[in-house]
N, C-alpha and C positions, 0 to 999 in steps of 0.2 A: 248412528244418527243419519239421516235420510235427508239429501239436501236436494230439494227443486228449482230448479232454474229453466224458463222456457224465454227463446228469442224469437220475436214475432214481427212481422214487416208494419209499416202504419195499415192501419187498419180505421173500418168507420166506428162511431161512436158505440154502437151497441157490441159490434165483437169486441170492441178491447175492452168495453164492462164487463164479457162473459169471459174474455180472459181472465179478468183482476177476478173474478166472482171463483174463476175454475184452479184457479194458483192454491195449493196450499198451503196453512198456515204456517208460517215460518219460512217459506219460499219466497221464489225472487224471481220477478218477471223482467226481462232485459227486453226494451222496444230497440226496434230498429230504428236508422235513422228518417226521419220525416217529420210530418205532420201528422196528427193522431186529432180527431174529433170528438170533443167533450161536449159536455162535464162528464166529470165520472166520479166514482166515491170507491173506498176501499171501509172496506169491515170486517177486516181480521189481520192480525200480524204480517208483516209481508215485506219485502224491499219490489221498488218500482224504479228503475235503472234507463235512463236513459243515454246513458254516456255520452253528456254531453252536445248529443247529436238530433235527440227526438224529443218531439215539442207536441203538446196537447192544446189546443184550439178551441175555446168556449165558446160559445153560441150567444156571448153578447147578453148573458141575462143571467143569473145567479154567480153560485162559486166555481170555478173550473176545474178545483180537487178538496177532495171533502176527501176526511178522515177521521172516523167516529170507533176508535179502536186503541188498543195497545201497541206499541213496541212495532210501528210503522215508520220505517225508512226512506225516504224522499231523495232520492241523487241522482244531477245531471239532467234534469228536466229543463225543457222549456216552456213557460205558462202562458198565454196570452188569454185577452178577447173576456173578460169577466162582466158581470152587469152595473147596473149605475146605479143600486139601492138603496141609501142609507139605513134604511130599516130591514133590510132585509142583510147587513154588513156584507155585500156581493166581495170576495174575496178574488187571491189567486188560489189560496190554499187555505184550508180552514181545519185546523188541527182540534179533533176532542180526544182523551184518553193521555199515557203518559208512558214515558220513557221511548220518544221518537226521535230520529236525526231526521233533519232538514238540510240538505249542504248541498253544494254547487249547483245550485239552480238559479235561470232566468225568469224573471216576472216579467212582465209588461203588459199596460194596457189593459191596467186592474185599477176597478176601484181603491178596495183595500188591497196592502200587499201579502201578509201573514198573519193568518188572527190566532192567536192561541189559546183557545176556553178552555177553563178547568184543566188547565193543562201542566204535569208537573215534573219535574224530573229530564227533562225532555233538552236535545242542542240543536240551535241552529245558527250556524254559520255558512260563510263564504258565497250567500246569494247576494243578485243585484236584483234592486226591486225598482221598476218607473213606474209613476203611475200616472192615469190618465192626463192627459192636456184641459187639464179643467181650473174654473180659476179656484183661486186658494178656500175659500168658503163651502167647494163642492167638492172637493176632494175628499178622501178618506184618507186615514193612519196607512203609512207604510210597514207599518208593526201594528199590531196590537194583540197588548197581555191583560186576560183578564180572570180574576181569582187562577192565578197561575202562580207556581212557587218552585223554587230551586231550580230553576233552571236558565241556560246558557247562550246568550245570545250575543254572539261574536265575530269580528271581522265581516260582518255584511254590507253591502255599498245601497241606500238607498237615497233617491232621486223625487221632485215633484211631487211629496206625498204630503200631506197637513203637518200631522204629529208620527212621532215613535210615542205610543203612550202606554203605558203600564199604573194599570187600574186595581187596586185592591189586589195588590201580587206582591207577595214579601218573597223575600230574599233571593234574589235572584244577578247573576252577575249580568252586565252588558259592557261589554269591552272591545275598545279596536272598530267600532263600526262608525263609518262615513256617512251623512244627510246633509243633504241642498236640498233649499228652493223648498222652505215648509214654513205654516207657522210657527209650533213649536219643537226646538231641535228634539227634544224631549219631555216628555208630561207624565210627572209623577203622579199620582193622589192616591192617597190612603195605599202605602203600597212601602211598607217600613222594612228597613236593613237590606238596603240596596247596593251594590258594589258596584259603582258608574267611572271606569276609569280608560283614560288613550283613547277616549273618544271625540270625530272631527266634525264638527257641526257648524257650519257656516250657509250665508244668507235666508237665512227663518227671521221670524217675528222675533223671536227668543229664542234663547239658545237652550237650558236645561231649565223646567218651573218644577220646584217642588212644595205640593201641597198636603199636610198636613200626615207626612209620612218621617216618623222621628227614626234616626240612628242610620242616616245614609253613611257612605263613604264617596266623594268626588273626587278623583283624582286620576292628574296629569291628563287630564281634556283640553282642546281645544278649541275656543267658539270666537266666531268673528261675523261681524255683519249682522249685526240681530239690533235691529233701529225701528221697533216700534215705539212710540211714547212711551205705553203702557208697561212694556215690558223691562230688558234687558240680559247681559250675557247669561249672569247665573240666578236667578230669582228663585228668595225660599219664605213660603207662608205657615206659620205656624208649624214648624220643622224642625225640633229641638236635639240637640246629640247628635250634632252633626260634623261628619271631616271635610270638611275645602284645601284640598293641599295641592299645591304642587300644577293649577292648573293655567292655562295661559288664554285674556277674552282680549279681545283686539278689538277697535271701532264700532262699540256698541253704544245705544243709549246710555244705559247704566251699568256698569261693570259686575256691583255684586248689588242685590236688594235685596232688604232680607225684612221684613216682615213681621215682627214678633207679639206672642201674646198678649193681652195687658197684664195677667199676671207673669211674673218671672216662673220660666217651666224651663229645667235642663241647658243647656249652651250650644252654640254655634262656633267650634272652632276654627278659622281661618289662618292659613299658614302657609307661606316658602309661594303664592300666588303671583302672577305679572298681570297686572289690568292696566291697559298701553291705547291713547289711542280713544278713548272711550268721550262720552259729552258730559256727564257725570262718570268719578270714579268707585264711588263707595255710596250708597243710599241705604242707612238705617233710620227705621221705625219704631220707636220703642220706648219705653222709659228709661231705661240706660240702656249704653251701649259703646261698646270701647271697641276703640281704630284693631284692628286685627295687625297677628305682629308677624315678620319679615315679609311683610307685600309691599312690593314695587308698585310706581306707577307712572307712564310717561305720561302724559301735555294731557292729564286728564282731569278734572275740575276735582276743589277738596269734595271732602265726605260732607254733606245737608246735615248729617245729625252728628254728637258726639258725645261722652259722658261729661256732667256736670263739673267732674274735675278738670277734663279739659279745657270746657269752657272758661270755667274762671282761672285757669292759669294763660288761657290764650288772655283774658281780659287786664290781669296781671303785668305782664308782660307790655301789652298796648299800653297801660298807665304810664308805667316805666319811658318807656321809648317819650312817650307824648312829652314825658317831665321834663326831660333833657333838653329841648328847643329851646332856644333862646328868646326873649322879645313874646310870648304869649300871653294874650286876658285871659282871664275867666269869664268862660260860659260854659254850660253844662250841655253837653252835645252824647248822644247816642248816634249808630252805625247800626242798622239792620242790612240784610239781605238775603235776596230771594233764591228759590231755587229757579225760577222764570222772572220773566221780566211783566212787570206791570205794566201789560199792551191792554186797552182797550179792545174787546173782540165783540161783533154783534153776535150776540146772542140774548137776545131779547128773552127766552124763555128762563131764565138765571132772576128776573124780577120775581121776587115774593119765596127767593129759594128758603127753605125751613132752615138750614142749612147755616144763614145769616153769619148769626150768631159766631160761629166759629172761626170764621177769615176775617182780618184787618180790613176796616172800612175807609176809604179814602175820598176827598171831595166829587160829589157828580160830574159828568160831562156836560149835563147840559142836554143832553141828547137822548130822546125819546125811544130811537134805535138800539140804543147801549141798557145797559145795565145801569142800576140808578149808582152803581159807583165802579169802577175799574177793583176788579179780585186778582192776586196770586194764584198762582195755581198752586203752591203750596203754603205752609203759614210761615212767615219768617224769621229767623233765627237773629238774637243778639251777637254781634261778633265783639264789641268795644263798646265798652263806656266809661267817660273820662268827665268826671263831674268838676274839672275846674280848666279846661284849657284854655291856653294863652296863644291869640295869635299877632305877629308883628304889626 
């Protein structure tokens, strides 16, 4: 077997193409230490080695390393300088083909940070990715997987980037990898039998969302600081056959949310979970839906929805309690409450919503400015009812 390996100093953009172009296949090009001028692209099997030390330099406008090939190796590079094109996904590295390593390389100062098309089989770990200083709406994925499958993306540190999203890519592991400062810590969809586990994801919108991607596994993650309304720690939309185990959400809007069909399809198991800290701790949606068993929870508000058995044993119990007082008349009194508070908000446009029908109506304000009645933000829940109590 015939092994090539050539070490070459930095060089401008077009010799280290005609390098990568002159290396053959299954060979291994070792740059020197510097700055190397990009983009460039590789099309054929190869390792590109910069140990650690040599950094390639884009020109501000596309991807800074394209690879449209097999069994293409990536280590110790440094990436910068990518373009700012959403439609054109301006990349550090832009992986097609399958069975490539990606490992100990520098991004920065990338739109996107790793895009992986049709990409399958394929590892990458142990890179740090930033991305541009742009605000959150203009950023792109620090990841992105798309129709990719079985493959390994682990212990990578990414920084400033939107989402880690994985799109229509089954089964693939992401374990051990760090993200700040995103919208979503991670974004599943259409993307079933996931293995998402020891991953640290703090201050995003949300922390992990998954959409309609059944038979995950989550476990032992850690998400904190994801305080959008909309979202929270672990959010799952039509998601069914799914493991929540063992993971820990700190200070988030909603701790778990879970979203379920209107028909009953498969289970969401939750288990051995700490939600600590949070504004809500539990938010189900659904026709039934039973409290998940051994999860903690500190100074975090009950669960908005529960199963009907609960209910009427929580209502049970309330009779009970009320009976015992001594010195009470009879009046027939109910207990609702809300998941928000019934503030008055201008928003004038909420007049004539279709919508009506659905939310509890209460007296107008009066006020032309307002809504012809003050709405919840969600619909309210019976906690007690006590059809004869007596008060002194």
């Amino acid at each position: 077997m015939l092994l090539f390996a050539l070490v070459v100093p930095a060089a401008s953009a077009a010799s280290l193409q005609a390098l990568i172009d002159a290396t053959p296949a299954g060979g291994t090009l070792k740059l020197a230490a510097g700055s190397h001028v990009g983009p460039v692209s590789i099309a054929k099997p190869m390792t590109l080695d910069g140990g650690g030390r040599a950094g390639i330099v884009g020109s501000g406008r596309g991807t800074v390393l394209s690879v449209a090939a097999n069994g293409v190796t990536l280590r110790g590079l440094h990436l910068r300088g990518s373009g700012e094109s959403h439609d054109g996904v301006d990349a550090g590295i832009l992986l097609e083909g399958d069975d490539h390593r990606v490992e100990d390389n520098v991004i920065e100062d990338v739109l996107f940070g790793i895009h992986l098309k049709r990409v399958n089989r394929s590892r990458v770990a142990r890179n740090r990715v930033t991305g541009k200083p742009l605000d959150l709406g203009m950023r792109g994925d620090a990841i992105r997987l798309w129709y990719s499958q079985h493959n390994v993306i682990e212990a990578n540190r990414f920084r400033r980037g939107r989402d880690l999203t994985f799109a229509n890519s089954a089964d693939n592991r992401i374990a051990g990898n760090h993200f700040v400062d995103g919208r979503y810590g991670m974004h599943v969809i259409f993307s079933p039998r996931l293995l998402i586990e020891d991953n640290r994801l703090s201050d995003t919108g949300t922390g992990i969302i998954v959409l309609y991607s059944p038979d995950l596994v989550l476990r032992g993650n850690h998400v904190a600081h994801a305080l959008t309304g909309g979202g929270g720690g672990i959010v799952f939309k039509e998601s069914h056959d799914a493991l929540v185990e063992g993971n820990e959400v700190l200070h988030c809007s909603v701790g778990l949310r879970v979203d379920a069909p209107p028909d009953s399809v498969g289970k969401l198991t939750v288990r051995n979970n700490r939600f600590a800290h949070n504004i809500i701790g539990l938010f189900f949606t659904a026709r039934r839906a039973a409290m998940p068993s051994s999860t903690t929870a500190s100074r975090t508000t009950s669960p908005r929805s529960a199963s009907a058995r609960r209910r009427r044993q929580h209502q049970r119990l309330a009779r009970q309690s009320l009976g015992r007082l001594p010195g009470l008349r009879p009046r027939p009194r109910r207990h609702r409450r809300h998941a928000a508070r019934d503030l008055p908000v201008r928003r004038p446009h909420l007049d004539g919503n279709p919508d009506d029908h659905l939310l509890p109506q209460f007296a107008g304000a009066g006020n032309p400015g307002f809504p012809r009645a003050p709405r919840p933000l969600f619909l309210a829940a019976l906690v007690l009812r006590d059809p004869a109590p007596r008060m002194p």
